[in-house]
C-alpha positions in Angstrom: 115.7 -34.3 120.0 113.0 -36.5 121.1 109.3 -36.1 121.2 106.1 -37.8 122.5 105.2 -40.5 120.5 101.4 -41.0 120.9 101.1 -37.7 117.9 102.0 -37.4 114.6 104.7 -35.5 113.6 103.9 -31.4 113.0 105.3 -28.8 111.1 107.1 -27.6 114.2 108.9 -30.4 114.7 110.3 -30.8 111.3 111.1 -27.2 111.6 113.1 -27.3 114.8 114.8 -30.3 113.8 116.0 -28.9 110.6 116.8 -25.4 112.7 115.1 -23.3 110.2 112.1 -21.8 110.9 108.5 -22.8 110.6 107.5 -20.7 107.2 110.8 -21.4 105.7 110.0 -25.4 106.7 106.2 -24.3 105.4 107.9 -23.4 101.9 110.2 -26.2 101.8 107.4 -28.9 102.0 104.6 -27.0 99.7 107.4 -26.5 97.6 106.8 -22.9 97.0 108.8 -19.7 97.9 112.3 -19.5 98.4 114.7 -22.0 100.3 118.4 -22.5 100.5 119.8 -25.7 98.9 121.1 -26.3 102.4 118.0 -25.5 104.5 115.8 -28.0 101.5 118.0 -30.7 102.4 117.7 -29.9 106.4 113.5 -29.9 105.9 113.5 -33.1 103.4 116.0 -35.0 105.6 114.1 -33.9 108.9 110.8 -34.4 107.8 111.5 -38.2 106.6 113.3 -39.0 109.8 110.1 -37.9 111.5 107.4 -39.4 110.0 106.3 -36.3 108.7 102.7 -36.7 106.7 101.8 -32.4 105.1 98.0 -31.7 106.3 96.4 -31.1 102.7 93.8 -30.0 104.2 95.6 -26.5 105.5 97.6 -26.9 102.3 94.8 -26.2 100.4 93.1 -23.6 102.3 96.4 -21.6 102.3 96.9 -22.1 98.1 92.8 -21.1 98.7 92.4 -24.6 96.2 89.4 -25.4 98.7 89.1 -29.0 100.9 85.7 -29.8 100.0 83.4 -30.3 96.6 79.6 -29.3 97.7 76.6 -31.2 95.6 74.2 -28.2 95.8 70.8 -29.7 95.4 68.3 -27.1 94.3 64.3 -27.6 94.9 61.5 -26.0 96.6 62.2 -27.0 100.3 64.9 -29.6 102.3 63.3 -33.1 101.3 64.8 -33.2 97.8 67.8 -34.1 99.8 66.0 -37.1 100.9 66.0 -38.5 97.5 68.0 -41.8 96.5 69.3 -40.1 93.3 71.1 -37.7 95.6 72.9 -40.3 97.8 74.2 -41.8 94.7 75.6 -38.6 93.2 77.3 -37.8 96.1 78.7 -41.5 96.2 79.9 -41.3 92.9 81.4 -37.4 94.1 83.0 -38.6 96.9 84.9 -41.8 94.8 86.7 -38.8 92.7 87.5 -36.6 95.4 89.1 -38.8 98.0 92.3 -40.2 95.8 92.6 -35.9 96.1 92.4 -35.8 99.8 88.7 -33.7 98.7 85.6 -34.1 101.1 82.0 -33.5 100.0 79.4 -31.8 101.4 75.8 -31.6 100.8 73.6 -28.3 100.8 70.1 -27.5 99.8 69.8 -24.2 97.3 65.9 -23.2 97.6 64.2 -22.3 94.6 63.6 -18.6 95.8 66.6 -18.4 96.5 69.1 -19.5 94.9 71.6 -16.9 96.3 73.2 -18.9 98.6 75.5 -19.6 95.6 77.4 -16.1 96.7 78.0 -18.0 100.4 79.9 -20.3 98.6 82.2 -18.9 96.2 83.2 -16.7 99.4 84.1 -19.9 101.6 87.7 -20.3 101.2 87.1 -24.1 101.7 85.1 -25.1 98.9 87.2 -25.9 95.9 84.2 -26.2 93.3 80.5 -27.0 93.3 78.2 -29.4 91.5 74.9 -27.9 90.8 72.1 -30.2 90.7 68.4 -30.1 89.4 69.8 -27.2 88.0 67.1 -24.4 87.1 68.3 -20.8 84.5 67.8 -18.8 88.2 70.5 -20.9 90.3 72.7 -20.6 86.6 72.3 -16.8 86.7 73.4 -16.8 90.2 76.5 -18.7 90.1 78.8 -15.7 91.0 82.3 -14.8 89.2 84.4 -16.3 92.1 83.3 -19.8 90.8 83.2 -19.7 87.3 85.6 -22.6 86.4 84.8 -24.5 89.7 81.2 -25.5 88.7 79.9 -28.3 86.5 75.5 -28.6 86.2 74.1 -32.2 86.5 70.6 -30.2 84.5 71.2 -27.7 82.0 74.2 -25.4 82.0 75.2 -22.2 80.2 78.7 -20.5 78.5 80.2 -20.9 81.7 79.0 -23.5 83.7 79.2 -27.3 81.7 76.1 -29.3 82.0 76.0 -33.3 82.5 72.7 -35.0 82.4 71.0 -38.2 81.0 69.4 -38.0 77.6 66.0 -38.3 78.9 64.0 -37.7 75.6 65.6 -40.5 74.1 64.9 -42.9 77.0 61.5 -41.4 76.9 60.7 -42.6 73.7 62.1 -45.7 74.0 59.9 -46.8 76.9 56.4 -45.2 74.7 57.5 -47.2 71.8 58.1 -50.6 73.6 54.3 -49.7 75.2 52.7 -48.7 71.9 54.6 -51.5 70.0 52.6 -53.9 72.7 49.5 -52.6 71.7 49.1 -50.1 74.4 46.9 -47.4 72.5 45.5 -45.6 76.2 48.8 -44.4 77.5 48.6 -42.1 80.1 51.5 -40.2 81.8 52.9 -39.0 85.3 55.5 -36.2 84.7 58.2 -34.9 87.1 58.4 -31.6 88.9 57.6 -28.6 85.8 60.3 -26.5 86.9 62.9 -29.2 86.1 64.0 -28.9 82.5 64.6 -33.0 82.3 60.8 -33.3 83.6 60.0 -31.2 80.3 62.3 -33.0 77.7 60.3 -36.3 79.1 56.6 -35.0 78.4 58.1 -33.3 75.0 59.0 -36.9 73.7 54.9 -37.9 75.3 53.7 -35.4 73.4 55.3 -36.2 70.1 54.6 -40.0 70.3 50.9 -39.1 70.9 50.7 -36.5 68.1 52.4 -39.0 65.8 50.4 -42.1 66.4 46.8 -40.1 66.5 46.7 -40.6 69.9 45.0 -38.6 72.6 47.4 -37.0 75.4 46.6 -37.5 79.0 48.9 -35.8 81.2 49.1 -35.3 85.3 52.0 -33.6 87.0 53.9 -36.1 89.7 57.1 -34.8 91.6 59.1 -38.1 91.2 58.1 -39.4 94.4 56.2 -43.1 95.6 53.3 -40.9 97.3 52.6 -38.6 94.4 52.4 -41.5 91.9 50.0 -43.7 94.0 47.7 -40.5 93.9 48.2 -39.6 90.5 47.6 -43.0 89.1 44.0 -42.7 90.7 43.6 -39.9 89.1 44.5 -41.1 85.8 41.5 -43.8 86.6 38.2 -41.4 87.0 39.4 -39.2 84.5 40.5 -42.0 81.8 39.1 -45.5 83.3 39.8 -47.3 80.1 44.3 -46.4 80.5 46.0 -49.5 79.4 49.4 -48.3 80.2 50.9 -45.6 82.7 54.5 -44.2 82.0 56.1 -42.4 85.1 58.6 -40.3 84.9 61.1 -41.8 87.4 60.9 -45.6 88.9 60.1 -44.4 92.3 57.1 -42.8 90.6 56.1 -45.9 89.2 55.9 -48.0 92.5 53.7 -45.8 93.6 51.2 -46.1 90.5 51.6 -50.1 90.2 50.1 -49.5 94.5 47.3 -47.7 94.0 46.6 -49.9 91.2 46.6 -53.1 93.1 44.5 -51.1 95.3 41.8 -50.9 92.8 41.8 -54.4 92.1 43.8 -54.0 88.5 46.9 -56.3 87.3 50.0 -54.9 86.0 50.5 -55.8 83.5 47.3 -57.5 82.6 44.8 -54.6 82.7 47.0 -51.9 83.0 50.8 -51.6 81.7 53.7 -49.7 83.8 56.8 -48.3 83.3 59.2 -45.9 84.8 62.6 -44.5 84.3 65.8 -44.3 86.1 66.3 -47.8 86.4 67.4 -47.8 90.3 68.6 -51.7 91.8 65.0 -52.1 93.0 63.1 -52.5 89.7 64.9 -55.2 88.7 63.4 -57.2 91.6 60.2 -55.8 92.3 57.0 -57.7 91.6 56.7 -57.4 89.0 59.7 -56.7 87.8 59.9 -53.3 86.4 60.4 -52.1 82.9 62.7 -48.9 82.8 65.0 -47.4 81.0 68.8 -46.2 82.3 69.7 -43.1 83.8 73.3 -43.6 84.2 73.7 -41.2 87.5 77.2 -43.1 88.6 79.0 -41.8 85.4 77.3 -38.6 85.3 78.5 -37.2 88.2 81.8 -38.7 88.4 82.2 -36.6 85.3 80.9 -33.6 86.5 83.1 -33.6 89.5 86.1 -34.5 87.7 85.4 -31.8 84.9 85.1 -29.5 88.6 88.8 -30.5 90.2 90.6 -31.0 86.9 89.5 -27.5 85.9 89.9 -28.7 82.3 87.9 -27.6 79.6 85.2 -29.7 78.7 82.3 -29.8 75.8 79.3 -27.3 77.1 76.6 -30.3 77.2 77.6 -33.8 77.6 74.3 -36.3 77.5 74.5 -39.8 78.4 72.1 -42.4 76.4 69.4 -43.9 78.0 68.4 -47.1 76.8 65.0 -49.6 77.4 65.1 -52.2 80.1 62.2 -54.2 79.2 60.9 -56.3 82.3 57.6 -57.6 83.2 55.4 -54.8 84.1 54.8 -53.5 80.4 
């Protein structure tokens, strides 16, 4: 029997050409369900002659294993999508998946509502979720249906494993390498308050302060380039004499070294930078930028693969953050 050749082979056409029928061919591929000895070898024997290549996509959605992986971004409206660290966590997703024949998808979970978590552990196509910027409201909505499928880059809980950089240590490194340079004036931008990585940041501030007698001057940023230009000027009428500004993310800290070029000041000469995260760009900015790691590559290939393996893994996993000393502190 001959058919056109400008389409792959289907299901059909292995099952008339084995003459069984099509859920008997359906079993014989998926390799589940009952089959006659005869009727495998008819299927097996049909199905290489043709060509024949399974769809795993319908495979999966009939075993209900899911075709996709969503990276469910919480934050308080759509932009946080727009944000690098994003693209490279589902980069690193999408590397793990496709060997699987997994897609990923993207979605935005609002603060307020962090319900659309029920939407997806009803979508037959999702075979997990990894939750990121992850806050105790989107945890306490993550329904039954995916408990097992869901791994946190942020904090987690008993049921859902968290992956995140250890950014109190990397905090402290960068405020040591600016107070071991003599920086005594050290001002601050934080990240976003609801975000618990934000806080573990301005904990380790806090402590080097209290420990080295010295005042603590703190102003909230959002980890963007905008917010730390304005924040940075900020930091100049209330504390004019700040020899050193550490920002919470890198992006953060572009913004700040800008608005203090604006003003006339040096970095480092009068005042000191550094950031965190250390993206590609701060190693060739001008100046170059000092930084310490946030290793977002191996953090979320392990959250996804903790997701599709479905393997048990330790409740919190923290990755060290180490200084990159560079020019602008």
């Amino acid at each position: 029997m001959s058919r056109p050749t400008t389409r792959p082979a289907t299901l059909e056409d292995v099952a008339r050409a084995a003459g069984v029928s099509r859920s008997t061919a359906s079993r014989v591929i998926a390799g589940t369900g009952f089959a006659s000895p005869a009727a495998r070898d008819r299927v097996a024997a049909a199905a290489d002659r043709l060509g024949y290549v399974p769809n795993q996509a319908a495979r999966a959605l009939v075993r209900g294993a899911g075709v996709r992986l969503v990276i469910a971004v919480s934050g308080a409206d759509a932009t946080v999508l727009d944000d690098p660290y994003v693209d490279r966590v589902v980069g690193a997703a999408a590397r793990v998946c496709a060997p699987h024949g997994v897609g990923v998808a993207l979605e935005w979970l609002s603060l307020r509502a962090p319900a659309g978590l029920r939407r997806l552990g009803e979508d037959r196509g999702v075979c997990g979720v990894v939750l990121v910027n992850t806050t105790e409201p989107v945890l306490d909505a993550v329904p039954a249906g995916l408990r097992g499928r869901v791994a946190s880059i942020g904090i987690g809980s008993a049921t859902v494993p968290s992956f995140d950089v250890d950014n109190a240590g990397g905090a402290d490194a960068v405020l040591r390498h600016l107070y071991d340079s003599g920086r005594r004036r050290i001002a601050m931008v934080t990240g976003p308050r609801w975000l618990s990585c934000a806080g573990r940041s301005v904990t380790a501030y806090r402590a080097l302060m209290r420990a080295a007698g010295l005042p603590v001057r703190l102003v909230a940023g959002d980890f963007t380039a905008d917010r730390g230009g304005r924040a940075a000027l900020e930091v100049l009428t209330r504390w004019p004499e700040t020899d050193a500004i550490f920002a919470a993310s890198d992006a953060t800290a572009f913004g700040v070294i800008s608005a203090l070029r604006g003003r006339g000041l040096r970095v480092p000469g009068d005042v000191a930078v550094a950031g965190f995260d250390d993206i590609p760009y701060a190693a060739v900015s001008t100046p170059a930028l000092t930084t310490a790691t946030h290793p977002v590559r191996r953090i979320a290939t392990a959250a996804a693969t903790a997701v599709l393996d479905g393997s048990r893994v330790p409740p919190v996993t923290a990755f060290p953050s180490t200084l990159v000393a560079r020019e602008s502190a």
